[in-house]
MARDO-125874 format. One record per atom (N, C-alpha, C): x, y, z; residue number from 1; atom name. Coordinates in steps of 0.1 Angstrom, whole numbers, plus 5000, padded with zeros to 4 digits. Last residue first. Layout:
<pts>
{c1:X, c2:Y, c3:Z, num:NUM, atomo:CA}
...
</pts>
This chain:
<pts>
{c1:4964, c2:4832, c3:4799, num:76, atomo:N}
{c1:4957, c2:4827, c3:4790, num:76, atomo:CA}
{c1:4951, c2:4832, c3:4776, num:76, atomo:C}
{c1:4990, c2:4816, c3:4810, num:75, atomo:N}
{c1:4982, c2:4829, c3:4807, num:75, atomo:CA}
{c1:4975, c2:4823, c3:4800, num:75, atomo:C}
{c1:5004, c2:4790, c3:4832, num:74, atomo:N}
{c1:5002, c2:4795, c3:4817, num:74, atomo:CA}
{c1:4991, c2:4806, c3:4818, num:74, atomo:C}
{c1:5018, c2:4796, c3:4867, num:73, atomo:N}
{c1:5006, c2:4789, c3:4855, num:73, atomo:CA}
{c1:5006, c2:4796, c3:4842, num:73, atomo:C}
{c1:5049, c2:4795, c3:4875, num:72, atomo:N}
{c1:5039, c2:4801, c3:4870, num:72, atomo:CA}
{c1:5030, c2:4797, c3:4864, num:72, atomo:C}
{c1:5070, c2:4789, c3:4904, num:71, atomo:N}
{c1:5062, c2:4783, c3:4888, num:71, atomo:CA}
{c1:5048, c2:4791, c3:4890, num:71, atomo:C}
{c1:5102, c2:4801, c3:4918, num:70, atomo:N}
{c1:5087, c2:4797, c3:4913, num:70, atomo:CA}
{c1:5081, c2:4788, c3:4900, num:70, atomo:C}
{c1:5124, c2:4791, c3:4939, num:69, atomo:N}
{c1:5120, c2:4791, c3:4926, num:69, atomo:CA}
{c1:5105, c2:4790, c3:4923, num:69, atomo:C}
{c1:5151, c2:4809, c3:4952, num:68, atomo:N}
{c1:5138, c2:4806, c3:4955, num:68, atomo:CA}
{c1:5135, c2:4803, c3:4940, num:68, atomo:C}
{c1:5184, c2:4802, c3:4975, num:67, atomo:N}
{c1:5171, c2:4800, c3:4960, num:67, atomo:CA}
{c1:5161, c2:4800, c3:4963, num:67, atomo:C}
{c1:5203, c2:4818, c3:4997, num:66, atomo:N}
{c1:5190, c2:4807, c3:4995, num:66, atomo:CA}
{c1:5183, c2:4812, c3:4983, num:66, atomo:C}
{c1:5237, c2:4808, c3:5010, num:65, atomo:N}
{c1:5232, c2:4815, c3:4998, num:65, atomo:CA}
{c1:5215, c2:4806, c3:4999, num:65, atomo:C}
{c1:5259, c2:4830, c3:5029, num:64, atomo:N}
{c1:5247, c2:4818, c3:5030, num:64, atomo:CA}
{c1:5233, c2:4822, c3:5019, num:64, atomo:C}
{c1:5291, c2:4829, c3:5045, num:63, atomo:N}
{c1:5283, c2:4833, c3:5034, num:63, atomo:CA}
{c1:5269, c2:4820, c3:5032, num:63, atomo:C}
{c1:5298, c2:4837, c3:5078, num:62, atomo:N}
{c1:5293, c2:4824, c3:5070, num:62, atomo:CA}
{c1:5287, c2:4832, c3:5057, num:62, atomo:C}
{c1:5302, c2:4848, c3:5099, num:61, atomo:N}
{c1:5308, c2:4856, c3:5089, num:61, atomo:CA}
{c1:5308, c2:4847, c3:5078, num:61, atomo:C}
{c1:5289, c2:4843, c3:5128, num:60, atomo:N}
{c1:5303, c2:4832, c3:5125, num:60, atomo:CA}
{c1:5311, c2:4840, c3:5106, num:60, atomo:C}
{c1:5272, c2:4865, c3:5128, num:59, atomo:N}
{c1:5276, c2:4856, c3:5138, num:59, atomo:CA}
{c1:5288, c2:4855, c3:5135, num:59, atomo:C}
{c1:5254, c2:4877, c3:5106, num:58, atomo:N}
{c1:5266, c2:4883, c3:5111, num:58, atomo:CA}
{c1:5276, c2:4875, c3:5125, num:58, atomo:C}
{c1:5262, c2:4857, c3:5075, num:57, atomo:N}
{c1:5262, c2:4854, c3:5086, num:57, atomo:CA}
{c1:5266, c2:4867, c3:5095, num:57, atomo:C}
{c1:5255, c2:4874, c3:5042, num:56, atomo:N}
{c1:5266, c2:4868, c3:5054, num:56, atomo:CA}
{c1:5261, c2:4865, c3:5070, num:56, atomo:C}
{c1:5232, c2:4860, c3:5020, num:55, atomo:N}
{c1:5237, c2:4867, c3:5033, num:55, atomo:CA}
{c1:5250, c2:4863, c3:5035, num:55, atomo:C}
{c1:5218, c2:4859, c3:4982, num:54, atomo:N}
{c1:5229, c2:4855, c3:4991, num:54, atomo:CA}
{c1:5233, c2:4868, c3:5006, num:54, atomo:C}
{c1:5191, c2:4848, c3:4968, num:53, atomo:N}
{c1:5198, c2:4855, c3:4981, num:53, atomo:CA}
{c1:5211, c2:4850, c3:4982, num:53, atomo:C}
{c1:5178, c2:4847, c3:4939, num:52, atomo:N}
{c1:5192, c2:4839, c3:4944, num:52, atomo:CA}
{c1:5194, c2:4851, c3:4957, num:52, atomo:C}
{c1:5153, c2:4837, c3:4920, num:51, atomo:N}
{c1:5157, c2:4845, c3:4929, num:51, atomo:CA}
{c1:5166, c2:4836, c3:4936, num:51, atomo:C}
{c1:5139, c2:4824, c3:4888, num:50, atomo:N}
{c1:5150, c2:4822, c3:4901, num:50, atomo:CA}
{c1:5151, c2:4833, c3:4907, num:50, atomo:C}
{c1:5110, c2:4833, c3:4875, num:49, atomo:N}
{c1:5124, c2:4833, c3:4871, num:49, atomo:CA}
{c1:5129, c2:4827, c3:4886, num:49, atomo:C}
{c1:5080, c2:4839, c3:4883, num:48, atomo:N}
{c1:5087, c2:4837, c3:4865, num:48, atomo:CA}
{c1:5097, c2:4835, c3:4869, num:48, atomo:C}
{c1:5076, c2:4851, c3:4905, num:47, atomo:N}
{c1:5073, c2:4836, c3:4899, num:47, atomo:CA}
{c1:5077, c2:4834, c3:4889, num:47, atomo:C}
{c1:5089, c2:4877, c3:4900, num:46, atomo:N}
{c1:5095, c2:4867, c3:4909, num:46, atomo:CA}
{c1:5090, c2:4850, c3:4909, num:46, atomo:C}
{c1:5064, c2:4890, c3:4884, num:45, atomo:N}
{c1:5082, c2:4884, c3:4882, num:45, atomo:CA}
{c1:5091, c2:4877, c3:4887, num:45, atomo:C}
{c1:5045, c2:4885, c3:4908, num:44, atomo:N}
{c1:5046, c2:4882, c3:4890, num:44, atomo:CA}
{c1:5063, c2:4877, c3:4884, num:44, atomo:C}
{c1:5053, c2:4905, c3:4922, num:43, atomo:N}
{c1:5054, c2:4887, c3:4925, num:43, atomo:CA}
{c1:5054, c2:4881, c3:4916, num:43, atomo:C}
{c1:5057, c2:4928, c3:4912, num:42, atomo:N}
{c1:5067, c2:4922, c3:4915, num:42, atomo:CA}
{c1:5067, c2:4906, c3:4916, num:42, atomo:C}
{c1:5034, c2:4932, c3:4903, num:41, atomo:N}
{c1:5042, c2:4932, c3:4892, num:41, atomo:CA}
{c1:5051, c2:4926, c3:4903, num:41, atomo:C}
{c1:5020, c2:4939, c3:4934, num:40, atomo:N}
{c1:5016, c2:4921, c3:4924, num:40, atomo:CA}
{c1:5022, c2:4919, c3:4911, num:40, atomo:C}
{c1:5039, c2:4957, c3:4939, num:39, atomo:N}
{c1:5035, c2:4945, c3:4950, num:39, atomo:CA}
{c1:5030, c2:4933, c3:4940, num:39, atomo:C}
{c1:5021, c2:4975, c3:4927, num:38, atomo:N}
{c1:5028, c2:4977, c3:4922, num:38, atomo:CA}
{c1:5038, c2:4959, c3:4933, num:38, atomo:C}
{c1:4995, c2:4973, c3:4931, num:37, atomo:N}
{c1:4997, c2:4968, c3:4920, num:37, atomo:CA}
{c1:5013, c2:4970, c3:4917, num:37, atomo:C}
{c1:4994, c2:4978, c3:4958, num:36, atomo:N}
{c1:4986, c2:4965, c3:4953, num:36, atomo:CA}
{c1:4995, c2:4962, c3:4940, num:36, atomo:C}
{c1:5002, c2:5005, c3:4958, num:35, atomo:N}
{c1:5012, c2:4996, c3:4965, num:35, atomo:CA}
{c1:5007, c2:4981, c3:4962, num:35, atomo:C}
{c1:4980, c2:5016, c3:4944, num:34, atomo:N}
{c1:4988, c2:5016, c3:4937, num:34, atomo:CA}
{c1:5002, c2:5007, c3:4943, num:34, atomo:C}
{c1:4955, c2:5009, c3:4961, num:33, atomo:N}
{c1:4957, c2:5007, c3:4949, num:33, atomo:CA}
{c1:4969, c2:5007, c3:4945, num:33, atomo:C}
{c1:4967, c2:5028, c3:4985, num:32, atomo:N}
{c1:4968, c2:5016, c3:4992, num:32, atomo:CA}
{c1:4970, c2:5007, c3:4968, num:32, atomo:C}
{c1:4963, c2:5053, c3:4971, num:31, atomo:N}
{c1:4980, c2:5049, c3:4974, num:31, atomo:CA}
{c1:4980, c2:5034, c3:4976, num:31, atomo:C}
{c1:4936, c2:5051, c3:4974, num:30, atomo:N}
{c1:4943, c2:5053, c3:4956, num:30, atomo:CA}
{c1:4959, c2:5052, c3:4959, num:30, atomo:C}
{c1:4932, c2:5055, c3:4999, num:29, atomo:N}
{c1:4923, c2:5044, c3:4989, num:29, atomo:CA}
{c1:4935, c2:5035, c3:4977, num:29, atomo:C}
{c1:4939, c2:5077, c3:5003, num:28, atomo:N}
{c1:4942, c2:5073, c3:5012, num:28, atomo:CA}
{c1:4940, c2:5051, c3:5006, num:28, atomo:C}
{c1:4922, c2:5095, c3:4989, num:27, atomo:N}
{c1:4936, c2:5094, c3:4988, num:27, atomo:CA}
{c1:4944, c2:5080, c3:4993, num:27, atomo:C}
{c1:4899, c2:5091, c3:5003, num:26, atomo:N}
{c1:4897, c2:5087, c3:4986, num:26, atomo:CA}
{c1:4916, c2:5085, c3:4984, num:26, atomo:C}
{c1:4902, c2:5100, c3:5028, num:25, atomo:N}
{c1:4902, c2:5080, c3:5026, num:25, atomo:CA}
{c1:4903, c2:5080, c3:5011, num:25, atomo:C}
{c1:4907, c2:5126, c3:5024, num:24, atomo:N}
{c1:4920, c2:5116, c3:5028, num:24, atomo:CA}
{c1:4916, c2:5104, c3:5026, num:24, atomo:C}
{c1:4879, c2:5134, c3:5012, num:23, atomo:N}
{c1:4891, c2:5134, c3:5005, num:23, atomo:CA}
{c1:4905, c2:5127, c3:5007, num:23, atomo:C}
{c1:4867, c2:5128, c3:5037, num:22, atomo:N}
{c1:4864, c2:5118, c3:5023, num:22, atomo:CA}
{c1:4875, c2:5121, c3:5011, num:22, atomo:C}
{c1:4875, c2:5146, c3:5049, num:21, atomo:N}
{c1:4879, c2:5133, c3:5057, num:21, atomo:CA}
{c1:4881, c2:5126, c3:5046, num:21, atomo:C}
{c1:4870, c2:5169, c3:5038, num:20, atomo:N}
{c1:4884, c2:5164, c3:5043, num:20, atomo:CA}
{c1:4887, c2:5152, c3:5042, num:20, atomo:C}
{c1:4840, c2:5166, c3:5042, num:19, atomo:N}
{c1:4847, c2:5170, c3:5027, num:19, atomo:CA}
{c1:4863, c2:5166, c3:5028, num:19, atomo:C}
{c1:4838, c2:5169, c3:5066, num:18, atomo:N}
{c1:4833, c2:5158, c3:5066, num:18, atomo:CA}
{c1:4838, c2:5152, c3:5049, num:18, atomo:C}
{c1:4844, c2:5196, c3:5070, num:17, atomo:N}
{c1:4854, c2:5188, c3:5079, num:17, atomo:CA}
{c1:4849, c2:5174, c3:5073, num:17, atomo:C}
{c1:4823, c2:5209, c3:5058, num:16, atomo:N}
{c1:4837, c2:5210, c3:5054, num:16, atomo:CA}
{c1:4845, c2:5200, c3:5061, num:16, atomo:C}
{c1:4803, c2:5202, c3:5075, num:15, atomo:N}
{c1:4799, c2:5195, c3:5059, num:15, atomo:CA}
{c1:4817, c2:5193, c3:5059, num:15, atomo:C}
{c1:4808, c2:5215, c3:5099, num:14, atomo:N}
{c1:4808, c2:5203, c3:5099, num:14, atomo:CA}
{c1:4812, c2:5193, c3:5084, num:14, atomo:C}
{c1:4808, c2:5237, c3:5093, num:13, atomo:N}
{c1:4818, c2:5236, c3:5095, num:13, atomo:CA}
{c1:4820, c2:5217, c3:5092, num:13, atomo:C}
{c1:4782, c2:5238, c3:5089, num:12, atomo:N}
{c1:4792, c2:5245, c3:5075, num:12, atomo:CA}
{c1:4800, c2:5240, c3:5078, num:12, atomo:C}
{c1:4772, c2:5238, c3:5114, num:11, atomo:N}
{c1:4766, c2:5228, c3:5101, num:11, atomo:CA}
{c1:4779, c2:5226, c3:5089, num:11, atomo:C}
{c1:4781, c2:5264, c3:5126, num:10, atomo:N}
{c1:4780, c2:5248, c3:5127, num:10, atomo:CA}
{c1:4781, c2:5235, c3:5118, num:10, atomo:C}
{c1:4770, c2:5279, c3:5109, num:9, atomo:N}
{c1:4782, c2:5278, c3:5110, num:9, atomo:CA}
{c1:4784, c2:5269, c3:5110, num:9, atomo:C}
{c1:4738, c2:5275, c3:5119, num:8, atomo:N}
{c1:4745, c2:5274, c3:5105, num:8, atomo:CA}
{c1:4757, c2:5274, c3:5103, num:8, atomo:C}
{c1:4741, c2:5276, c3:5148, num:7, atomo:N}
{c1:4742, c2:5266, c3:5140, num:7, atomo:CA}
{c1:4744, c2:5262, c3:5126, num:7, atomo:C}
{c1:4749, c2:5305, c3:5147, num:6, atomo:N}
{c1:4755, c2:5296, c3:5150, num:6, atomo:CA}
{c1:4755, c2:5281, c3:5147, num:6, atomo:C}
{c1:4722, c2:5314, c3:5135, num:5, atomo:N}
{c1:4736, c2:5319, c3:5130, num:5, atomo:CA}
{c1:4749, c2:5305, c3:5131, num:5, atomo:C}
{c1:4702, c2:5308, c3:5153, num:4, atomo:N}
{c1:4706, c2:5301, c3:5144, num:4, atomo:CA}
{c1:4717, c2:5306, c3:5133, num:4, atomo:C}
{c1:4717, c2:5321, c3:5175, num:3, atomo:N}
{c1:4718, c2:5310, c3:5178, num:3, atomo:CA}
{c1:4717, c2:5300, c3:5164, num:3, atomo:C}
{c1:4710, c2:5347, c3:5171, num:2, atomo:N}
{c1:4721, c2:5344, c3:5169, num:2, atomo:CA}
{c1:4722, c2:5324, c3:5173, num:2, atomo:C}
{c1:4680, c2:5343, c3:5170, num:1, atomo:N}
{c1:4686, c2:5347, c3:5158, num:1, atomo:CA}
{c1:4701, c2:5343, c3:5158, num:1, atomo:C}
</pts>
């Protein structure tokens, strides 16, 4: 009797802990989604237009400027 007590706990415990897990990967899913899209507005924009870096050197204190330029295929 007490034993299947225990295993029903068991079990309960387990379902619950297995309710957790699927809740952190669904979370876990829906952040990774949101860093996708928010990562592919960026490149989007960055293919549209000039990007202009400008560093300083921390060596010699050299200002050091680099263009990037995209192209974008037409929409459709």
């Amino acid at each position: 009797m007490a034993d299947t007590d225990k295993l029903t706990r068991d079990a309960a415990e387990q379902a619950q802990d297995l309710k957790r897990v699927k809740q952190q990967v669904d979370m876990l899913d829906q952040r990774l989604d949101n860093i996708d899209s928010m990562v592919t507005a960026v490149a989007e924009r960055v293919m549209s237009q000039l990007v202009s870096l400008n560093l300083t050197c921390p060596h010699c204190g050299k200002n050091i400027e680099i263009g990037l330029v995209g192209s974008q295929k037409p929409r459709r």
